[in-house]
Every structure is written in C-alpha cells, then in structure tokens.
Kinemage of the C-alpha trace (Angstrom):
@kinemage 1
@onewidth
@group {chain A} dominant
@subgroup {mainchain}
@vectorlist {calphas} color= white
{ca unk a 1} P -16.097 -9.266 5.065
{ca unk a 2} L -12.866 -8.234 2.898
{ca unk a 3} L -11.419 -6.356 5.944
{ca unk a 4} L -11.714 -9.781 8.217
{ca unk a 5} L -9.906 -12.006 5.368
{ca unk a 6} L -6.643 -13.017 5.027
{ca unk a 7} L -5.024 -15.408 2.236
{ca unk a 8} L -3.228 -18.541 3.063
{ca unk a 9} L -1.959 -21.383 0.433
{ca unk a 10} L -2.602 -24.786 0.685
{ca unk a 11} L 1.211 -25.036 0.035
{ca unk a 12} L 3.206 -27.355 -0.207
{ca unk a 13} L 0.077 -29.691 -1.001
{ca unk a 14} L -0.242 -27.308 -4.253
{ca unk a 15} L 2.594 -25.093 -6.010
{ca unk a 16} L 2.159 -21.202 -4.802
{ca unk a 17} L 1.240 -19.956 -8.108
{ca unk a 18} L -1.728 -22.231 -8.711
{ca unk a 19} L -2.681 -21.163 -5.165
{ca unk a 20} L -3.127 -17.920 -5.944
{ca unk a 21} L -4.102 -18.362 -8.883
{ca unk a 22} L -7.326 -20.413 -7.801
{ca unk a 23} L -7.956 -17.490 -5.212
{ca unk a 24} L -7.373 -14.906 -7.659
{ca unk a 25} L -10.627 -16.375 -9.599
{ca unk a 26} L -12.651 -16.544 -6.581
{ca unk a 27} L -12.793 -12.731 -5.871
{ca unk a 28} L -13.450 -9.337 -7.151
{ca unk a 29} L -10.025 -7.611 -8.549
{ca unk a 30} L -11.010 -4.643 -6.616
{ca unk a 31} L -10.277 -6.686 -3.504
{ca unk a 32} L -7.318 -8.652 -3.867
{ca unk a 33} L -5.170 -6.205 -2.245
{ca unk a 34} L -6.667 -6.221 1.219
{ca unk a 35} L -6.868 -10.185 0.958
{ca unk a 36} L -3.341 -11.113 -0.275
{ca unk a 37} L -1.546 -8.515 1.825
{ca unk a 38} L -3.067 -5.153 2.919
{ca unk a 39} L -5.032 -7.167 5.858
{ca unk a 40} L -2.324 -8.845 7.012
{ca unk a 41} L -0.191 -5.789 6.843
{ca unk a 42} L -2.589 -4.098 9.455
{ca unk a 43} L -2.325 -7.309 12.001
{ca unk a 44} L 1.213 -7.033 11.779
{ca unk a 45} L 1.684 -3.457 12.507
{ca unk a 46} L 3.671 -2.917 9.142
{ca unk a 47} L 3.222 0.179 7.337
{ca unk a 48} L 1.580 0.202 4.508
{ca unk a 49} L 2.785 2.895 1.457
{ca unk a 50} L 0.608 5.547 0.517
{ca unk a 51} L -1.330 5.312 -2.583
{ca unk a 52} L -1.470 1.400 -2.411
C-alpha cells in the first residue's frame, strides 16, 4: 500500500504544519518518504537523488 499513497493537506481548512504533523503520527517513520514525496516524485516523472 505505501507505493499507491500520496499525501495531501486538508489546507487551508488546517495550517500545513499541523497537517503533517497529524499524518506524521499516523505512519511508520520508515515510510514517510514515499508518502510525503518519493510517490509523487515517480507520477511526476521527476528524478529522484540517489541515496534518498
């Protein structure tokens, strides 16, 4: 499931940082990466740096 997920705010119902802070919680830190931007990175066609 963490390679079909991407993140998206509720902003600007709720400031950015307690966004992602509330998603931060919900997920393992291992993760977070792929969800917040690595995911949407590979949609986008937009390379990604080695060793990240």
């Amino acid at each position: 499931m963490q390679d079909r997920f991407l993140y998206g705010s509720a902003y600007p119902l709720m400031p950015i940082v307690d966004c992602v802070e509330h998603f931060k919680e919900l997920f393992k830190p291992e993760v977070l990466p792929k969800l917040m931007w690595k995911n949407a990175a590979k949609v986008l066609k937009l390379e990604i740096p080695e060793g990240n």
